[in-house]
C-alpha positions as CSV (number, residue, x, y, z in Angstrom):
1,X,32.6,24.9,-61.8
2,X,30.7,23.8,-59.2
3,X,29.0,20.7,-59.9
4,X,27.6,18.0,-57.7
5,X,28.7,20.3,-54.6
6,X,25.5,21.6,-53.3
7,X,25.2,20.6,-49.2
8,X,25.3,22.8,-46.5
9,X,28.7,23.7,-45.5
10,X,27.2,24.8,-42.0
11,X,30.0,27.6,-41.6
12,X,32.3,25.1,-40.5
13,X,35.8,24.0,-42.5
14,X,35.2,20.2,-44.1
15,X,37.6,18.4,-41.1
16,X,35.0,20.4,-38.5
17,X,32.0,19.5,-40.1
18,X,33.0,15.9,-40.9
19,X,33.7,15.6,-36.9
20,X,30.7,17.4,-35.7
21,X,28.5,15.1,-38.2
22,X,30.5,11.9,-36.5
23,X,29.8,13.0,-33.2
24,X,25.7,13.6,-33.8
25,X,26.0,10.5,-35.9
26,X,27.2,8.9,-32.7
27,X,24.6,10.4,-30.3
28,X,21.6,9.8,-32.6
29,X,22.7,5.9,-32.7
30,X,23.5,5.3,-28.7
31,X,20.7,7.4,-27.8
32,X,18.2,6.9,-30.6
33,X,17.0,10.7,-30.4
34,X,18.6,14.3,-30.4
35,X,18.0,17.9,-30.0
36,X,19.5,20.2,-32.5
37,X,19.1,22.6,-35.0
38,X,16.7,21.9,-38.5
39,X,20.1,22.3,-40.9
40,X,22.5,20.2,-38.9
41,X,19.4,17.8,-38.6
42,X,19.4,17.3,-42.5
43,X,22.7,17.5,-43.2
44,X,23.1,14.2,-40.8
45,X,20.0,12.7,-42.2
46,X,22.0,12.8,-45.3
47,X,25.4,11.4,-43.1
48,X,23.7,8.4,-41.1
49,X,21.1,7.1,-43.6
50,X,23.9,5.4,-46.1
51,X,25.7,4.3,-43.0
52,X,22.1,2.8,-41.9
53,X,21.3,0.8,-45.1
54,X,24.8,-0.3,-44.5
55,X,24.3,-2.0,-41.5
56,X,21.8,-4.3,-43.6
57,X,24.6,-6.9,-44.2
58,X,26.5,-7.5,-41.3
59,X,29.8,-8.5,-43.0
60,X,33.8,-7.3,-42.1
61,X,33.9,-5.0,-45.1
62,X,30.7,-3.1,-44.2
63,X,31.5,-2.7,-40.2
64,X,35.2,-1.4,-41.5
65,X,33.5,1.3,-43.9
66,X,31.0,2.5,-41.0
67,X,34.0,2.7,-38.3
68,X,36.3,5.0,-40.9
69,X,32.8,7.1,-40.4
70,X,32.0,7.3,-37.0
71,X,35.6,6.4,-35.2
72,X,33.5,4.6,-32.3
73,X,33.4,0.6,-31.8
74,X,30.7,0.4,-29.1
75,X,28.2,2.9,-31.5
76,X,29.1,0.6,-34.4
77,X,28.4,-2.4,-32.5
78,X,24.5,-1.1,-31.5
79,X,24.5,-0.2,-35.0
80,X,25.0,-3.8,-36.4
81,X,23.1,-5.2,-33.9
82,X,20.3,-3.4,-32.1
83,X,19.4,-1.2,-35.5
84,X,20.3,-3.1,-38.4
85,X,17.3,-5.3,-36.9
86,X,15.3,-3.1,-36.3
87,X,15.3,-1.9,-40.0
88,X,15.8,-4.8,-41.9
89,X,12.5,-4.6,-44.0
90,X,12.2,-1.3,-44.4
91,X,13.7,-0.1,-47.7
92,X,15.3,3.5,-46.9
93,X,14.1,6.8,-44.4
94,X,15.1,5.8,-41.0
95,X,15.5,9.2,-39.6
96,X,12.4,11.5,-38.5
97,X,12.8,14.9,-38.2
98,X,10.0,16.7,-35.8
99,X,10.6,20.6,-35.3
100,X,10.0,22.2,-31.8
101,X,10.0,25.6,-32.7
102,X,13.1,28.6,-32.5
103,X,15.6,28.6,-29.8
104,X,15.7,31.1,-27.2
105,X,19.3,32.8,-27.6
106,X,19.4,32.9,-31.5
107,X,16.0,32.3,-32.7
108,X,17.5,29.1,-34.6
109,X,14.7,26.8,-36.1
110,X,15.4,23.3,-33.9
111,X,13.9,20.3,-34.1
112,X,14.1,16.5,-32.9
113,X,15.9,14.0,-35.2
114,X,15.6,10.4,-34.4
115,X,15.4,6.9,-35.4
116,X,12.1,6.0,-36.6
117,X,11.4,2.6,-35.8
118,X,12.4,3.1,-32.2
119,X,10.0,5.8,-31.1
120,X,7.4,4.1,-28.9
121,X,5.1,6.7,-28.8
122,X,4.7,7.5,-32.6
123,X,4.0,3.6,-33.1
124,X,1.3,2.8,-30.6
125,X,-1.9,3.9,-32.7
126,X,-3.4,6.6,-31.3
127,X,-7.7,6.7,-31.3
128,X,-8.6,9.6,-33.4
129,X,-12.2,11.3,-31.2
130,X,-14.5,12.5,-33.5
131,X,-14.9,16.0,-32.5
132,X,-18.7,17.9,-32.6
133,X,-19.5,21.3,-32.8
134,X,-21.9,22.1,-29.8
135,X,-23.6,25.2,-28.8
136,X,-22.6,27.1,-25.7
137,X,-26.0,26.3,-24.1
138,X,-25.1,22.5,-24.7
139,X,-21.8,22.9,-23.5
140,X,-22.6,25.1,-20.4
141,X,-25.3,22.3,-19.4
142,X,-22.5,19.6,-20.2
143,X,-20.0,21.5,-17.9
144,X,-22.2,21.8,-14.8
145,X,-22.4,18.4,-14.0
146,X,-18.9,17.8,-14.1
147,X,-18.2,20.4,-12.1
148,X,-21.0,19.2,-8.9
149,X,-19.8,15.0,-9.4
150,X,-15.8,16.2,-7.5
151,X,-18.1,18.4,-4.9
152,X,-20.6,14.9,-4.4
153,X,-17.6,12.6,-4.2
154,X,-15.3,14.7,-1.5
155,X,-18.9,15.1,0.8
156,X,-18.9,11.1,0.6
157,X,-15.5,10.7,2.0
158,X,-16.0,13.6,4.8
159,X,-19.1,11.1,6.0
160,X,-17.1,7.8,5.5
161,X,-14.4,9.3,7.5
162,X,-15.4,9.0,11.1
163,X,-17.0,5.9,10.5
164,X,-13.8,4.2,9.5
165,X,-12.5,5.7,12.6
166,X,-14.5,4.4,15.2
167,X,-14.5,0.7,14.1
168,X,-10.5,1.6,15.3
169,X,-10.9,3.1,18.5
170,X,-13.2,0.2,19.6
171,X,-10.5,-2.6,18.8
172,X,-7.8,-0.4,20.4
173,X,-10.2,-0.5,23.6
């Protein structure tokens, strides 16, 4: 029977996949964002996440448990320190995952996975504009001034030009 043993197996034996999963694991902690494929994405969402809510309590017994994972002191030290703080209040889902499209070679779905509280983009709040429908009479009439204001502002320079260049010659006189 198979129960309780649905995951993705990723075609990979369990000692390749358990590496591979430490190694992203790894990456996404020290670098706080990675580039890979949608299933490897969610089967480490599933592999860091537990490790994560570990961090939480900073005690011997939970840093020993998180190094059997990941087999890297400096990543488990940013762990307990930079990340567990980072995520102290917030009860679980610390991973985003942000698809990009297919890959070139293989047409593999891939996507970003990262760390949610440390994406400095996604948390500045973003104005949303109202948009309008306008005519193309109202948007022709809209776009013709633009385009004359660049023309107005380079003939400004041109005339400003040789007047900031005389004021020179005289002192070097």
């Amino acid at each position: 029977m198979r129960h309780n043993k649905k995951f993705n197996h990723l075609s990979r034996t369990a000692s390749h996949r358990d590496a591979m999963l430490a190694n992203m694991a790894i990456s996404l902690i020290m670098h706080k964002r990675i580039n890979t494929t949608v299933a490897k994405a969610k089967a480490l969402r599933k592999y860091v996440e537990p490790l994560i809510n570990r961090s939480k309590q900073d005690t011997t017994a939970s840093r020993r448990v998180v190094f059997s994972y990941l087999q890297n002191k400096y990543a488990v030290t940013e762990l307990f320190q930079v990340i567990s703080e980072k995520v102290a209040d917030r009860p679980g889902g610390y991973t985003r995952i942000i698809k990009t499209g297919f890959r070139q070679g293989d047409n593999a779905a891939t996507c970003f996975i990262e760390l949610v509280d440390f994406d400095e983009n996604m948390a500045k709040t973003q104005k949303k504009t109202k948009r309008t429908r306008r005519s193309k009479k109202n948007a022709a009439a809209e776009a013709a001034p633009a385009q004359e204001a660049p023309v107005a502002a380079e003939e400004a320079a041109v005339e400003e030009a040789p007047a900031a260049e005389a004021p020179a010659e005289a002192a070097a006189e």
